[in-house]
N, C-alpha and C positions, 0 to 999 in steps of 0.2 A: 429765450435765445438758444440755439441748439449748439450744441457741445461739438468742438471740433476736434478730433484725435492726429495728434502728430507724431510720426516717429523721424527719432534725430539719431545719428549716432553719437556717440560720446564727442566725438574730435569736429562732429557740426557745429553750426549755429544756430543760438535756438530761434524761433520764428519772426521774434520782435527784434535780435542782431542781422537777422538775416535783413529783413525789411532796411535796418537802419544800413548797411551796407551797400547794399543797393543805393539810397539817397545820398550816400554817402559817392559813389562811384559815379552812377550816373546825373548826379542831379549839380553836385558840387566839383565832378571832374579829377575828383583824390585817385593818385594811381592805388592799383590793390596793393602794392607793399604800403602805400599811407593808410588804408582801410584797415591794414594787418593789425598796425599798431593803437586802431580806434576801437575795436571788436576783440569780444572773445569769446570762444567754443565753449561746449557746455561742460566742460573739466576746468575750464576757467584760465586759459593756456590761449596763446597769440596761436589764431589759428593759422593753417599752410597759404601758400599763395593759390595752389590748385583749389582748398578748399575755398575759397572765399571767392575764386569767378566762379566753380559752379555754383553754389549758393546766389550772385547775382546773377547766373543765364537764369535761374529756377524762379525767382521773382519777378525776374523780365519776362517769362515765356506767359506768367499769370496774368498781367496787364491789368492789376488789381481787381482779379477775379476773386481772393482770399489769399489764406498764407500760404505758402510754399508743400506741395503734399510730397510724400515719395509713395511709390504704387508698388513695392517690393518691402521683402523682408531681408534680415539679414545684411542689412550693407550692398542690396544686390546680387550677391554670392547666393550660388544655388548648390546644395549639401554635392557633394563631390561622389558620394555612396549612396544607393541606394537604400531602403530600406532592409531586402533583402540581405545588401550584403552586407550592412553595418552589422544584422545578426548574424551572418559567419564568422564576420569577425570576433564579435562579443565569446561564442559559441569555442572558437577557436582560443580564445584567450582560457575560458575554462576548463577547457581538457588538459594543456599544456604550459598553462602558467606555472607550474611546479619544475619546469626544466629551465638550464641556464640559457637557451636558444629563443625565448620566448620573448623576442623584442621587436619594436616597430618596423626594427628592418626588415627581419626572417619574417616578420604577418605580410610584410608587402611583399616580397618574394616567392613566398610558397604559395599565396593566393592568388598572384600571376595581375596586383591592381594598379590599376593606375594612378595613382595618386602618391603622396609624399608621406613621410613616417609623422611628421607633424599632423597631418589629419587623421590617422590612424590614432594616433594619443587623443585627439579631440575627440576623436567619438568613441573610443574610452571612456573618456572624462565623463561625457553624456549619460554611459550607461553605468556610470558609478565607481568604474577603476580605474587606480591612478598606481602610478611609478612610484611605489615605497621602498625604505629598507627595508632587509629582510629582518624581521623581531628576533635575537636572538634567544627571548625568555618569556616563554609559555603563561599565557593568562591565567589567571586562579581562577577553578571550579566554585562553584556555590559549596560543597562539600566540602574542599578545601579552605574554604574563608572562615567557614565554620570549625574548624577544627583550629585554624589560625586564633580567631576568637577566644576562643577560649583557653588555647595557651599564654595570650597576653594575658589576659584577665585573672588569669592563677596568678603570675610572676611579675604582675604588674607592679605592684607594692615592694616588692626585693629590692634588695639595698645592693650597692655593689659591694660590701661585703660579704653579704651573704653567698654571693654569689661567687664570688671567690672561694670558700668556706663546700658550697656543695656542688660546683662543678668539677670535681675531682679528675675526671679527664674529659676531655669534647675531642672527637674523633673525625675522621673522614678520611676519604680517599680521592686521588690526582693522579691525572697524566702527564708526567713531564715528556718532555721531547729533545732531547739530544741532538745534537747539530748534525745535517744527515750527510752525507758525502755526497760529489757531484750527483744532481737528479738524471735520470735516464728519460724516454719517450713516456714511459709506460708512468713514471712518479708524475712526471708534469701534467700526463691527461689526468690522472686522478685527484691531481691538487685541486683543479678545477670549481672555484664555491661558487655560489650564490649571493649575490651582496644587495639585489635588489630584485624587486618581481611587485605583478599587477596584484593591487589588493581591495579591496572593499573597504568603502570609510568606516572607520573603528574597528575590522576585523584583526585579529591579534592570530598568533600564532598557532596551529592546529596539528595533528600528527598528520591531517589529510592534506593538508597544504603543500608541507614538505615533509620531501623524503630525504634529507641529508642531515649531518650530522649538525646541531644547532650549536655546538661546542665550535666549531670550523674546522677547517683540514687541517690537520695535521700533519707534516713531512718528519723523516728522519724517524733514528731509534726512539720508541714508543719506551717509555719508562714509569713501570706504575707504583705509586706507592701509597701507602696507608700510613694516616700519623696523624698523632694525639699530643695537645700540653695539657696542662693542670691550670689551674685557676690562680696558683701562682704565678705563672709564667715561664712552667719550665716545659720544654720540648723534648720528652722522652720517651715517646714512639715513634718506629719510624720501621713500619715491616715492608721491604720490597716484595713485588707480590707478581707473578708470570703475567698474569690478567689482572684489567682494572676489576673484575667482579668476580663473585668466589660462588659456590655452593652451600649449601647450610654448613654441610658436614667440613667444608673445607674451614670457616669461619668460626666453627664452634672449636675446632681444633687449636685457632690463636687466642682463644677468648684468656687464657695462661697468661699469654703475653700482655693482656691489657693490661692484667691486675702485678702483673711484675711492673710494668710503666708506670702505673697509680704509686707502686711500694720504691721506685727508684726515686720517686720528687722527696720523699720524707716528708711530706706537709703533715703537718697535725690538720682532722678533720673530725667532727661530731660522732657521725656516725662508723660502725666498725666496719659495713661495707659501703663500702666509694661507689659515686654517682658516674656513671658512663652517658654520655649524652653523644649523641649519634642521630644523624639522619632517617630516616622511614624506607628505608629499600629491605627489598622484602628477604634478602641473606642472611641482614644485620639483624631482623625483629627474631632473637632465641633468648628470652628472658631468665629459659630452666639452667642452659649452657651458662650466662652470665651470674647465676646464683651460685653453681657448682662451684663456680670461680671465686665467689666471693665479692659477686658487684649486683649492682642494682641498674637495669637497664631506662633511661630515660628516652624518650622517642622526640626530636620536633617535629611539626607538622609536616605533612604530604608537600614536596614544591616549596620550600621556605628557607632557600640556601642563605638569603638574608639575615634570618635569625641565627646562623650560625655561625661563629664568630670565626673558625676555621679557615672558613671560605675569603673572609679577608689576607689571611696568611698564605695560600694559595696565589691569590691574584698577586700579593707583595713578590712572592718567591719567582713568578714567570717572569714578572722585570727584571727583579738583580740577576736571573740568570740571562736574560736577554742581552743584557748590559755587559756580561761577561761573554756573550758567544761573540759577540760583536770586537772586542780586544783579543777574543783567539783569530778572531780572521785577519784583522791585522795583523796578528805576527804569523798566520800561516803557522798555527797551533791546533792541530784534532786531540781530542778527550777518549781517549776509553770509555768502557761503560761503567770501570771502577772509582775511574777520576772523576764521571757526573757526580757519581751517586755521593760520593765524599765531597764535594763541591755543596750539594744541596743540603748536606748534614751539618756541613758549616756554619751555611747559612739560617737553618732553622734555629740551630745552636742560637746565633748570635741573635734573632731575636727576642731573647730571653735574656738577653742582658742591656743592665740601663745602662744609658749612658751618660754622659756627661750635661751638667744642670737640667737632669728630668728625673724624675720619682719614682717614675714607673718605668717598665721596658715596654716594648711592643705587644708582648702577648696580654702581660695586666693588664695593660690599657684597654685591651679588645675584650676582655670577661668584664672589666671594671664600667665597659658601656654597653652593658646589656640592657640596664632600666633606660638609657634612650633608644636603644634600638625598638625595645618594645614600645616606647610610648609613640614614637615615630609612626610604628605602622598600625596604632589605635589614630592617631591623626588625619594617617591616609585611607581611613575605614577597614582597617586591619589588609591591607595589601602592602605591596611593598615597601617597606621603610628606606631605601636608600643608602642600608648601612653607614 
């Protein structure tokens, strides 16, 4: 018996409802709203009234010639673009999906088509891009998984004591942002992000992708600073700095001040020279500066802000101070650049002390979970842990 091919669309009926429909209408006289409720499409849903008389003209035009065919693809609908032009489009998406302009409207407008922004995205979709957010954080390197690797795997075993004991200071550097005074023409064009662009399924984030800042824009006085606790929990670095990034010669010049910070906490520690742990940027790697000084420079890996416990104090301090810019605008209160800067020394201050029914303060806490942080990201195959 030869094999008969039907195409149905989802919201039809399949060929053996369709037939009973029909017997149903014309044979027993059921209006199509009683047929509606006897039948159902092939999602398994009370199909429409429209659907259910064409489905019995398409039976009745057969006169029991076989089951019901459709001689089209598609629903009917014939692709709105042609070939040609779906590849300008596609074409057009790759040269300019890195700019904020780059959306279904501006493709239908500057390519003069006829058609609507919803088909424009369909044939997107078709050739593999689709409307994502923009990734704010850069995928790990094969090079960098591996250097990831193998710093879990030293420190994996460490105890959160220990770890309190030889992280004598953990450092880094942040841009805070000061509340900026009414914006002008020129601040609002440059505020300008990116919050979303055409992407490739599983493509992550690329220096060729984008060209903007993956931190986000930033408005208002720019305020950079450098700052380090101890493994105890105390926060006692804290160097403002013109620029977020320095030169060797600039950097080897404060390496002084680290080991004055390590010698202000008073911690008893093993060793006679304290453990500096710092990020992998390439100002910070002077291990001979750090000896001169009296320290022992520790590196984490390339891209691995996660492992460093820092980075959580950071994100904490952007909120309390957001939380604060927010009760200066209600009382129509502006800040100097001295009253930031004292505002945030406060804040670092305070978390370094515990509070009330907790053990630890916030900074202990964040050196005291470093064995999960590391086991976390051996969990997730040495990628991100999640802090």
């Amino acid at each position: 018996m030869p094999l008969v091919h039907v195409m149905v669309h989802p919201r039809g009926l399949h060929p053996v409802e369709a037939a009973r429909a029909h017997h149903l209408h014309a044979e027993e006289g059921l209006s199509l709203d009683s047929v509606r409720d006897k039948v159902r499409n092939m999602e398994g849903n009370r199909p429409s009234k429209k659907g259910v008389w064409a489905t019995v003209q398409r039976v009745k035009a057969l006169e029991g010639s076989g089951v019901p065919q459709r001689n089209h693809k598609n629903c009917g609908r014939k692709r709105a673009l042609t070939a040609e032009e779906e590849a300008s489009v596609v074409d057009f998406v790759k040269q300019w999906r890195g700019k904020r302009f780059c959306t279904c409207k501006y493709i239908v407008q500057s390519m003069k088509l006829r058609v609507g922004r919803k088909t424009v995205g369909r044939v997107l979709n078709r050739h593999g891009y689709f409307w994502r957010p923009v990734p704010k954080i850069r995928g790990l390197s094969a090079t960098e998984l591996e250097k990831r690797k193998a710093f879990v795997e030293e420190h994996l075993h460490r105890t959160a004591s220990w770890w309190e004991e030889n992280m004598n200071l953990v450092i880094d550097g942040v841009t805070l942002t000061m509340a900026p005074k009414p914006l002008g023409p020129r601040q609002r064009h440059m505020a300008q992000s990116i919050k979303h662009t055409w992407m490739l399924q599983g493509e992550t984030q690329s220096p060729d992708l984008h060209t903007f800042n993956r931190y986000g824009v930033q408005l208002g006085v720019k305020v950079p600073l450098w700052g380090g606790f101890t493994g105890r929990g105390h926060f006692t670095l804290r160097e403002w700095t013109p620029r977020p990034k320095m030169t060797k010669l600039e950097w080897a010049q404060r390496a002084p001040a680290l080991k004055r910070a390590v010698d202000r906490a008073g911690e008893p520690r093993r060793r006679v020279q304290a453990k500096v742990w710092q990020d992998s940027k390439r100002f910070l790697m002077q291990p001979q500066a750090y000896r001169k000084a009296g320290l022992v420079l520790v590196n984490f890996p390339p891209n691995s802000g996660d492992l460093n416990p820092i980075e959580t104090v950071w994100a904490q301090l952007r909120k309390d101070l957001a939380k604060r810019e927010q009760d200066d605008f209600a009382a129509s209160r502006t800040l100097t650049l001295a009253n930031f800067r004292q505002r945030a020394a406060q804040l670092l201050k305070s978390y370094g002390e515990v509070r009330a029914n907790q053990k630890y303060s916030f900074l202990r806490k964040l050196v005291r979970g470093m064995p999960r942080r590391l086991r976390r990201s051996r969990e997730h195959g040495y990628g991100r842990c999640g802090k």
